[in-house]
C-alpha positions in Angstrom: 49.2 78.6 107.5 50.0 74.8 107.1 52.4 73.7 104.8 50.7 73.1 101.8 49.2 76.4 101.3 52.3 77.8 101.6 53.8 75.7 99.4 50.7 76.8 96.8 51.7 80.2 97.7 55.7 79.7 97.0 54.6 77.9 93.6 52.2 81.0 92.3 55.2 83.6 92.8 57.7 81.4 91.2 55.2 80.9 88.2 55.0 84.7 87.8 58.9 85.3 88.3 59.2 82.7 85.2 56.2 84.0 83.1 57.7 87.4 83.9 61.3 86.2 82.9 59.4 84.0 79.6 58.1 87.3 78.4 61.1 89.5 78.9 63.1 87.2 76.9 60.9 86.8 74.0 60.5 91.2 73.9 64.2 90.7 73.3 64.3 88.0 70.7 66.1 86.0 73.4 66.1 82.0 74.5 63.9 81.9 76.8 64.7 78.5 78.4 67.1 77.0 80.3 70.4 76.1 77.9 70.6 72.2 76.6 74.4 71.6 76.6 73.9 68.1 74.5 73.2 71.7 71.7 75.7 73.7 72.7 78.8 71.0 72.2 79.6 68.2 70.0 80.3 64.7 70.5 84.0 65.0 70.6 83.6 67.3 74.0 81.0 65.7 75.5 83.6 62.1 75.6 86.7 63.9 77.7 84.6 63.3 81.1 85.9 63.7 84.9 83.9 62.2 87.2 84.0 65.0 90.4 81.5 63.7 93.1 79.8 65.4 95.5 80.1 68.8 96.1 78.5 72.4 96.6 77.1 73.7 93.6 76.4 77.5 93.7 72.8 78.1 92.4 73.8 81.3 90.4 75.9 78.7 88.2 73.3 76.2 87.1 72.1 77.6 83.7 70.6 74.5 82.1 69.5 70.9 81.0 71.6 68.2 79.5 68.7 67.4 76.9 65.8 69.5 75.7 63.7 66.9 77.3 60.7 68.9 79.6 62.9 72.3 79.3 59.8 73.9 78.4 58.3 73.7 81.7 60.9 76.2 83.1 61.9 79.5 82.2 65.6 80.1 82.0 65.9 81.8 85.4 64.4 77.6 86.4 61.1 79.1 87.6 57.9 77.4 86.0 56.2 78.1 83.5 53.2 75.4 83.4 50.3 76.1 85.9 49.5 74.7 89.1 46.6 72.3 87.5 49.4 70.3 85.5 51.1 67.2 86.6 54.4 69.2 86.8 52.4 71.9 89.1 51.2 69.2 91.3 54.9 67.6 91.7 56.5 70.9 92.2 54.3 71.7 95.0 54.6 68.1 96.8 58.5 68.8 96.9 58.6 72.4 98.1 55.6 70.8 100.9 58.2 68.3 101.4 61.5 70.7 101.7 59.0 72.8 104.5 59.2 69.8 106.5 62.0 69.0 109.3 64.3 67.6 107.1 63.9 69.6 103.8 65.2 68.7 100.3 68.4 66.2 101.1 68.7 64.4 97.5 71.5 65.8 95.5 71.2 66.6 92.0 73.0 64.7 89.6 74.4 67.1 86.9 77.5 68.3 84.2 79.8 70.8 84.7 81.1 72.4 81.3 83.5 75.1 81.5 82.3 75.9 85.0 78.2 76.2 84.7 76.4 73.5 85.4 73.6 71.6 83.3 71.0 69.4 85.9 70.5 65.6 84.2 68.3 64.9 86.9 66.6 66.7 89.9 65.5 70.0 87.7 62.5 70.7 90.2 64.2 70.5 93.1 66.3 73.2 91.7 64.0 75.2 90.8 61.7 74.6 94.1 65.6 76.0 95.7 66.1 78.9 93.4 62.9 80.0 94.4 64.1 80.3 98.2 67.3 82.0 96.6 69.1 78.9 98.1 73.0 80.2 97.9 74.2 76.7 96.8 72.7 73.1 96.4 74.9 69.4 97.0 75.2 68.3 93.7 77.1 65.2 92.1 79.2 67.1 89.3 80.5 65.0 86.3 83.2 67.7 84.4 83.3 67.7 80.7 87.2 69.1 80.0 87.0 71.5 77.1 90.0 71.2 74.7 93.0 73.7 75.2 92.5 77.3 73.1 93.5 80.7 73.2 89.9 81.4 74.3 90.4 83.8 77.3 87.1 81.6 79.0 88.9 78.4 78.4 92.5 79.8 79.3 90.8 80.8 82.7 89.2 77.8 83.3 92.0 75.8 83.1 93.9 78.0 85.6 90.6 77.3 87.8 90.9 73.4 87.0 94.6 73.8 89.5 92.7 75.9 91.7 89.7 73.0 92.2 92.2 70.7 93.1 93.1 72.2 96.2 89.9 74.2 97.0 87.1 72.2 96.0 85.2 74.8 95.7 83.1 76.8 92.3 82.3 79.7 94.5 84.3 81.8 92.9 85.2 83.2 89.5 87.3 86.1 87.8 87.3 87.4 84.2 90.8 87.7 84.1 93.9 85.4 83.9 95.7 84.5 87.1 93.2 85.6 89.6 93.1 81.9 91.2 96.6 82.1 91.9 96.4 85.3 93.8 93.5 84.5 95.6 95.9 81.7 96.8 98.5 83.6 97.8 96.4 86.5 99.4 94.8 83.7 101.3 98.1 83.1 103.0 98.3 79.4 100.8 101.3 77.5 98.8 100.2 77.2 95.0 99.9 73.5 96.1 98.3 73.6 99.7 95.1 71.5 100.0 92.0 73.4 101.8 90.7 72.0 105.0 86.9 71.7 105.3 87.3 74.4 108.0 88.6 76.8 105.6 86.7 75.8 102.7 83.7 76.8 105.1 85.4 79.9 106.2 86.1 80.9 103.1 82.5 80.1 101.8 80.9 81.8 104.3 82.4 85.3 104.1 83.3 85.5 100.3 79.5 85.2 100.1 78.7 87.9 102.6 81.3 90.1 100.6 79.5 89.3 97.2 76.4 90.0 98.5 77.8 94.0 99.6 79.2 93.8 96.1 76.3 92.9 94.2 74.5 95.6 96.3 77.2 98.3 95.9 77.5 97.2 92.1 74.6 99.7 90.5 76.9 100.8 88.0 76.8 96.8 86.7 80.6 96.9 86.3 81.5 93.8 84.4 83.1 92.3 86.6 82.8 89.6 89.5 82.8 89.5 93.0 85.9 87.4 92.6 87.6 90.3 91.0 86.6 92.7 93.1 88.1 90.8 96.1 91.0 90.4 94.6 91.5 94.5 94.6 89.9 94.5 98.1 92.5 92.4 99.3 95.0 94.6 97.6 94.5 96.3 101.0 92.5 94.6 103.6 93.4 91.1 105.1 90.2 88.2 104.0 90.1 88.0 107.8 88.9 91.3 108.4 85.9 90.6 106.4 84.7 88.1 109.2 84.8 90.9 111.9 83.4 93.2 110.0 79.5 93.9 110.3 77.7 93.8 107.0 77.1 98.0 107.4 81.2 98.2 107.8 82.0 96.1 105.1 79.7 98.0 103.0 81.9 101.1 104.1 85.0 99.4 103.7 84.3 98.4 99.9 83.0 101.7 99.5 86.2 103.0 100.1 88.0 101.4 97.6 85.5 101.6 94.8 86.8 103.9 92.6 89.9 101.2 92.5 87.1 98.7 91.8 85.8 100.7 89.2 89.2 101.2 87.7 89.9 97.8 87.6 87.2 96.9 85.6 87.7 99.2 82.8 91.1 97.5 82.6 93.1 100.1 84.9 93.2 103.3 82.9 96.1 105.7 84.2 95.6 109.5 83.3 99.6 110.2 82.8 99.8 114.2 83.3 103.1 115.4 81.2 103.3 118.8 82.7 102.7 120.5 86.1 99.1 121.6 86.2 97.9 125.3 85.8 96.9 127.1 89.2 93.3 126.7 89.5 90.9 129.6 90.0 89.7 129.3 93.7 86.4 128.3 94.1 83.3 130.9 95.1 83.6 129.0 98.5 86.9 128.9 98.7 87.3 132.5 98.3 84.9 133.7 100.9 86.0 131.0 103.5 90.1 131.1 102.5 92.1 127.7 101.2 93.0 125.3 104.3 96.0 125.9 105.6 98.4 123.1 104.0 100.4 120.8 106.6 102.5 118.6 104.6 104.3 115.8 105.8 106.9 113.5 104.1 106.9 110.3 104.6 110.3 108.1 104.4 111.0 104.5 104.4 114.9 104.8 105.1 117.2 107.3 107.0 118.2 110.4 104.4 121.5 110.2 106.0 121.9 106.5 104.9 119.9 106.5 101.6 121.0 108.4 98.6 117.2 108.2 97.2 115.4 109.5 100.9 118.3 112.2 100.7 117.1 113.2 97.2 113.9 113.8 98.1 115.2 115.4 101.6 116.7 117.9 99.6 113.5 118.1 97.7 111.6 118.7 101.2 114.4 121.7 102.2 113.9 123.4 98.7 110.2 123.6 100.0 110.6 125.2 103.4 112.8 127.7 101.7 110.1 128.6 99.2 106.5 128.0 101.0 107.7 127.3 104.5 106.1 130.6 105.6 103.0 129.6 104.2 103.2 126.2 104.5 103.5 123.6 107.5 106.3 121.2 106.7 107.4 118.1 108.5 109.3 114.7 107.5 108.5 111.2 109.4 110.8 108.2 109.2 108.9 104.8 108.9 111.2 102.5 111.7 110.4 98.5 111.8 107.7 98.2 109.1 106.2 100.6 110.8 104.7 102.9 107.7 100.8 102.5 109.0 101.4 103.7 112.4 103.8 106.3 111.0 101.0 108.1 108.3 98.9 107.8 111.1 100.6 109.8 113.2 100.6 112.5 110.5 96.8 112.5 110.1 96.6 112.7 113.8 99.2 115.5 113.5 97.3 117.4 111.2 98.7 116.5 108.0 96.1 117.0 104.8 99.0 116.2 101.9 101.2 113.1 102.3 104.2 112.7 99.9 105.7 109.1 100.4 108.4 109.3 98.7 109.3 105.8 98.3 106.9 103.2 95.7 107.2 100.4 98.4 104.7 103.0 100.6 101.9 102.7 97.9 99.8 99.6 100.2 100.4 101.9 103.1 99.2 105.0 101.0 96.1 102.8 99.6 95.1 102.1 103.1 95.2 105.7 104.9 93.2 106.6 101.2 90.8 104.3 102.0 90.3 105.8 105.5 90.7 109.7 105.2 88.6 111.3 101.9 90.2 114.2 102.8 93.8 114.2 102.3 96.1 114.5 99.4 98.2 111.7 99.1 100.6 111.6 96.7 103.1 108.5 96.1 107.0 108.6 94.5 105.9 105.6 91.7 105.4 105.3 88.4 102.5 103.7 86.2 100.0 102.8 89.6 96.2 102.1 88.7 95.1 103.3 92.2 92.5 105.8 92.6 92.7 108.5 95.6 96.7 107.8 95.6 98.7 110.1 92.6 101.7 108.9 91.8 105.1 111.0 90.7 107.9 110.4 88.8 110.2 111.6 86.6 111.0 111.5 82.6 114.6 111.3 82.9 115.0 109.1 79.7 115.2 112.7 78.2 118.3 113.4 80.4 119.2 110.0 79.7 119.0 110.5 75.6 121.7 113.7 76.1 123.9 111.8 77.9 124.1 108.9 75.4 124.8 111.7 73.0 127.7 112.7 75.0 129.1 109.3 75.4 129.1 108.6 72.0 130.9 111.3 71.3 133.3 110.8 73.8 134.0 106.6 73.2 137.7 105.9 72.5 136.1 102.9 71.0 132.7 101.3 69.9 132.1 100.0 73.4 129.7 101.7 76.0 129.0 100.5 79.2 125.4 101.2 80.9 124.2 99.5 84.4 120.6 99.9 84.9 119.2 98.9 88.4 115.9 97.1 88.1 113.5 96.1 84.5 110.6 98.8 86.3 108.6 101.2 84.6 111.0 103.9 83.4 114.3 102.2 83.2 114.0 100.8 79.5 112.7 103.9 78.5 115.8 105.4 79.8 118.4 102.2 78.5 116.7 102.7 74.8 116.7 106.6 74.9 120.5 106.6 76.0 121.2 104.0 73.0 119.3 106.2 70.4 121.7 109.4 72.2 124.9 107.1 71.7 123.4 106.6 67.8 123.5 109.8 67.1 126.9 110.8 67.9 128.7 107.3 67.2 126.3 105.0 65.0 128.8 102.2 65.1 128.9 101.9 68.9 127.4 99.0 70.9 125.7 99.3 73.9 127.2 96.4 76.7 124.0 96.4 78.9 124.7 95.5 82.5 122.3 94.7 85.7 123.0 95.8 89.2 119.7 93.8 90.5 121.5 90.4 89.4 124.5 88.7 90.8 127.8 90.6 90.6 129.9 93.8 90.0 128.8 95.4 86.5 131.0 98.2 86.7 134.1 96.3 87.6 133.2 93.9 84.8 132.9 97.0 82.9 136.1 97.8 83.8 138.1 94.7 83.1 136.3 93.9 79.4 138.4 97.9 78.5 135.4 99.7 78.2 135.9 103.5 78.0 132.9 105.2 78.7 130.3 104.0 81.7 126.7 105.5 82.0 126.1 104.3 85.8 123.0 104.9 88.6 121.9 108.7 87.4 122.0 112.1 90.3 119.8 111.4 92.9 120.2 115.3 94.2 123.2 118.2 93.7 125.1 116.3 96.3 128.1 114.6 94.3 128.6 112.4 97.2 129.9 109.4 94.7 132.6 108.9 92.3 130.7 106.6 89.6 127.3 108.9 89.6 126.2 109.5 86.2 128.1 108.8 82.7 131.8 108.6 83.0 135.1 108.1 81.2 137.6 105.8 82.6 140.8 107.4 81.2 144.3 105.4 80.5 145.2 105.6 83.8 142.3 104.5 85.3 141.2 107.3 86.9 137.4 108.4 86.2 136.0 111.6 84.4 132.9 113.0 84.6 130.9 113.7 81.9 127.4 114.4 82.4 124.3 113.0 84.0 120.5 113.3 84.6 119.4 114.7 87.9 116.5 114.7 90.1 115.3 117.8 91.3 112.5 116.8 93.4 111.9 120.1 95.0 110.9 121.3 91.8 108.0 118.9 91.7 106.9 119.3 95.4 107.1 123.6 94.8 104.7 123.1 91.9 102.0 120.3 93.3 101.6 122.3 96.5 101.1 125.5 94.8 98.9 123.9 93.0 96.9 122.7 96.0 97.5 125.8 97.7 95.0 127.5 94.6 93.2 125.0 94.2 91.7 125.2 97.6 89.1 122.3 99.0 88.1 120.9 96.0 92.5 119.8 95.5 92.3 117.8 98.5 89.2 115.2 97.4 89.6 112.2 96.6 90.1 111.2 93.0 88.4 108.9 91.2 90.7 108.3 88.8 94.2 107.1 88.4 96.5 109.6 88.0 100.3 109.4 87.6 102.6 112.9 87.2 105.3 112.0 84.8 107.3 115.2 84.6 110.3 116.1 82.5 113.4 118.8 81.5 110.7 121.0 80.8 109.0 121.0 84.2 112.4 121.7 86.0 112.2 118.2 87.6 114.8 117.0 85.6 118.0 118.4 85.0 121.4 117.8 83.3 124.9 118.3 84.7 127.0 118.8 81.9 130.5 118.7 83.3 132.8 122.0 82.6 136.1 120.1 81.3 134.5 118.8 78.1 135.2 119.8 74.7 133.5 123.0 74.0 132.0 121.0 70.9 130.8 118.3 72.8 129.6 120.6 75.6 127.4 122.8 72.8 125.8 119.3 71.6 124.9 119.0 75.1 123.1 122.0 76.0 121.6 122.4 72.5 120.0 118.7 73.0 118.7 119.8 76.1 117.3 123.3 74.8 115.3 121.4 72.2 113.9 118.8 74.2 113.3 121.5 77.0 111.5 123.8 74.1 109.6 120.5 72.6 111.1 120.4 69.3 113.4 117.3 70.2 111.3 114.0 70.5 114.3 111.1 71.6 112.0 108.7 70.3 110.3 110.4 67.1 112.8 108.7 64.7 113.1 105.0 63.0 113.9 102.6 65.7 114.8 98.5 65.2 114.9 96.2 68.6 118.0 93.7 68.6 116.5 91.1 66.4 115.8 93.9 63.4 111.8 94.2 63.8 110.6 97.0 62.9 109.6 99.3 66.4 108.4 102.9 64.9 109.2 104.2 61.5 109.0 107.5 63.1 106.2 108.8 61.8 104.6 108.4 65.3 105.7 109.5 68.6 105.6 107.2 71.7 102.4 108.1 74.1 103.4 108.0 77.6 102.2 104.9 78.7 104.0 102.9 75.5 107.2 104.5 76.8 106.8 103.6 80.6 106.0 99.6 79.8 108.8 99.3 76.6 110.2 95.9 76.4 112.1 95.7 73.9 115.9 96.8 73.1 117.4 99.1 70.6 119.4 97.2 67.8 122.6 98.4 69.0 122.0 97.0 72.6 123.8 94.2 73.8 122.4 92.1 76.6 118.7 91.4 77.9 116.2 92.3 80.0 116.6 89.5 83.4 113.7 87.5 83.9 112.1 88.3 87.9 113.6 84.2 88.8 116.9 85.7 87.8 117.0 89.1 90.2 118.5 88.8 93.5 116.2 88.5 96.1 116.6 91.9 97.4 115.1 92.9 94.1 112.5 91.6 93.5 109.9 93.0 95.6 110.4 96.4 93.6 109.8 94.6 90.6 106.8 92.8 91.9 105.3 96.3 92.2 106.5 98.7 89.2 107.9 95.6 86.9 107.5 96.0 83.4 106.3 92.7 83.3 104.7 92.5 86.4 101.2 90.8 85.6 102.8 88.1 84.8 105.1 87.4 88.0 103.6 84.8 90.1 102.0 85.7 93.3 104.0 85.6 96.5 104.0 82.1 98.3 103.3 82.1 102.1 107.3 81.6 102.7 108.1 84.6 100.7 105.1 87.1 102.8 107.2 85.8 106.1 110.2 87.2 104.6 
């Protein structure tokens, strides 16, 4: 076949793909045509202009014309619409017969860029003889019209995508949310300011479009979404390198894996939050004739439980097991040593594990990854409020222990001075600061709460100490081991010496009883993989959480107590069904309304009779602010790690 048959041939299909794209639209009542941006903005806009030069200009992005001038001769998808027998037909064919010779199409277009789609001012056929190849990109000298600054998410992204130009040089990419740029940044191993070689804009070029072409195929449910957001979760547990060693078949596999997180992430990372253990299930027909696996649990820990007074709390959790199912149950702990945590689940796989309790939230990329790998396997993950499908998370509610033992303090203040330290501003903790302040209310409506951090600089309790304050409510039980002096809430007495008077307590076992009984009737169908989010957020009245009230109290105060706890235990106590005011008076809840879960896991705001604030992440100690990068209440706004702070 010489060239200019096919180059008839190439014309006649693109003429049906527009005539078939003409009529579609026009079914629909739609445009038709290619967009005419000279229609689409004013005179103001079209003034603020940056000239850009030449650069790469994904095809998928060119959606129009800068005047209405010949649009008709193109459908909107830039395939023809007048027949070969027309002066347009003719020229079109000469240039796809010339871009079938040894050096092809060369020219670049000369075109607009307006809020990151592109609108051709000259060169229209060669993009359309292009498109009709499904050219990825064509060289294209871009002229950017700058939109003016609005609280239109679009516009609020595209400036964040202006910074990104600067040191990318590249349109390739795109996300639907804010700060995506950023984190592609970082996950690329870049400073926010780090200028891209050629080399690596190539690199990157080349396999971001071999990965959007896998998504675009896996993408049947049309999530609305991009390929750019979907990295951004795929990279949430794979390396960008990997996707250059990776076959197009295992990459396919790989995003598979991780779909339902894709999935989730596009419907804006809905978290089931389940309140309450779970009922045992009826077995299964199947799973009665061929018997529930066997379950081999294994705990995973991140620090020595003889070091560690969290990894001993859920130690002691672990031994409450074996006493209870150990003769049904295989039961076995591994210690993550030297960053180690891949290797170490591993091992447990290899070992036979089929349910993985990590037991600390810095585990959950390590969890992600072995979730991604083994459909099989129960993993479960000691965090709170974590959009991740296949991994369920586990916590506790102790803001309800938390809410007693404000009561108690209150009650027990020589003065109108409280102390509390809280550790980090995560998921939980203000729940737990506000729900002790509404306790301290109750009893003592005059008191003030002095809020302290132990994640920022200094030594709260012995500031606590010298500022006279009475009454302390410190870092809760982690188990029934009293192995500290300043657990809990305390008084400091006259002489200085410290009195117990009550405080929350984990009682992890009681969590890790119930789940594996659970899986235990649940049978085969327990151990799939989920595909949704879902985070256990237990309370008094699962047993998880518990309250040591201490024996030397008055009896009064000691009845107050245990009543409190009976009626949050029986559900007739709400801490937070009641009016409530932050510190600058606006109104929070009238109290008409009780708090969903997810409201109370993300508060930030603090009771009016709070004193202090909630530290910004630049403020934390450095130690702290990894934990806050993952469970922060304000975490989606924290910047993304810079290449100095991965090393760390």
């Amino acid at each position: 076949m010489n060239k200019r048959t096919e180059a008839l041939q190439q014309f006649m299909a693109a003429l049906r793909q527009g005539r078939k794209y003409y009529n579609a639209c026009v079914a629909k009542g739609e445009n038709p045509y290619p967009l005419v941006l000279n229609e689409l903005i004013d005179e103001s806009i079209s003034g603020n202009t940056v000239k850009i030069g030449l650069v790469d200009i994904p095809t998928d992005r060119i959606v129009g014309t800068w005047t209405d001038g010949r649009k008709t001769a193109f459908a909107g998808n830039f395939m023809p619409l007048l027949d070969e027998t027309t002066e347009f037909g003719g020229k079109w064919i000469n240039l796809c017969e010339a871009h079938l010779g040894e050096t092809g199409i060369t020219d670049p277009i000369t075109c607009l860029e307006y809020l990151g789609k592109f609108y051709i001012q000259e060169g229209n056929k060669r993009v359309s003889v292009l498109k009709s190849y499904n050219a990825p990109s064509i060289p294209g000298i871009v002229t950017r019209i700058i939109p003016p600054q609005s609280d239109d998410l679009e516009t609020q992204i595209y400036f964040e995508f202006l910074d990104f130009f600067k040191v990318s040089r590249t349109y390739l990419i795109t996300f639907s949310q804010k700060g995506g740029y950023a984190k592609l940044q970082a996950a690329l191993g870049f400073t926010p300011d780090q200028i891209w070689t050629d080399d690596e804009r190539r690199g990157f070029s080349s396999d971001f479009r071999k990965f959007s072409m896998v998504f675009d195929e896996l993408n049947t449910e049309k999530l609305p979404i991009t390929a750019g957001d979907a990295l951004l979760v795929y990279l949430e547990v794979h390396a960008f390198q990997e996707i250059k060693k990776l076959t197009t078949d295992e990459l396919r596999a790989s995003l598979s894996s991780i779909w339902a997180d894709i999935r989730l992430s596009a419907q804006g990372d809905p978290i089931s939050v389940a309140t309450e253990p779970e009922a045992e299930k009826e077995k299964s027909l199947l799973s009665r004739i061929l018997g529930s696996p066997r379950l081999d649990v294994a705990f995973i820990y991140d620090f020595d439980p003889e070091k560690s007074a969290w990894a001993a709390a859920h130690w002691e959790g672990q031994k409450y097991l074996e006493e209870k199912l150990g003769q049904n149950v295989k039961i076995s702990s591994f210690l993550c040593v030297d960053g180690n945590a891949d290797e170490t689940m591993e091992k447990a796989v290899e070992q036979g594990a089929n349910v993985i309790f990590a037991t600390s939230p810095m585990l959950m990329d390590e969890c992600r990854r072995l979730a991604a790998k083994h459909k099989n396997i129960a993993i479960f993950n000691c965090a709170l409020s974590m959009p991740y499908a296949g991994v369920r998370s586990y916590y506790c509610r102790i803001y309800e222990g938390k809410f007693v033992t404000g009561a108690i303090a209150g009650a027990m203040a020589r003065d109108d001075r409280i102390g509390y330290v809280a550790n980090y501003p995560i998921m939980g903790v203000t729940a737990s600061i506000n729900a002790f302040a509404l306790g301290v209310r109750m009893t003592n409506p005059r008191a003030k709460i002095i809020l302290k951090w132990s994640c920022l600089p200094g030594n709260p309790i012995l500031e606590l100490k010298e500022a006279g304050v009475s009454v302390i409510s410190n870092r809760d039980e982690d188990s029934g081991n009293h192995s500290s002096w300043d657990l809990g809430t305390y008084m400091v007495t006259p002489e200085h010496a410290l009195q117990p008077l009550a405080s929350p307590r984990w009682n992890w076992g009681s969590y890790y009883e119930k789940t594996v009984r659970s899986l235990m009737s649940g049978g085969v169908e327990a151990l799939r993989d989920s595909k949704h989010a879902i985070n256990d957020w237990w309370g008094i009245d699962s047993g998880v959480v518990n309250i040591d009230i201490d024996e030397n109290l008055p009896e009064g105060v000691k009845q107050l107590g245990r009543i409190l706890k009976k009626d949050i235990l029986e559900e007739s106590l709400d801490p937070f069904l009641c009016p409530i005011r932050d510190q600058d008076g606006h109104l929070i809840s009238d109290g008409a309304r009780a708090f969903t879960p997810e409201e109370l896991m993300k508060i930030e705001w603090l009771n009016e009779n709070i004193e202090g604030k909630i530290p910004t992440f630049d403020e934390l100690l450095p130690r702290s602010q990894n934990l806050v990068r993952l469970l922060g209440i304000y975490r989606d706004t924290i910047p993304p790690k810079t290449e100095e702070e991965t090393a760390l």
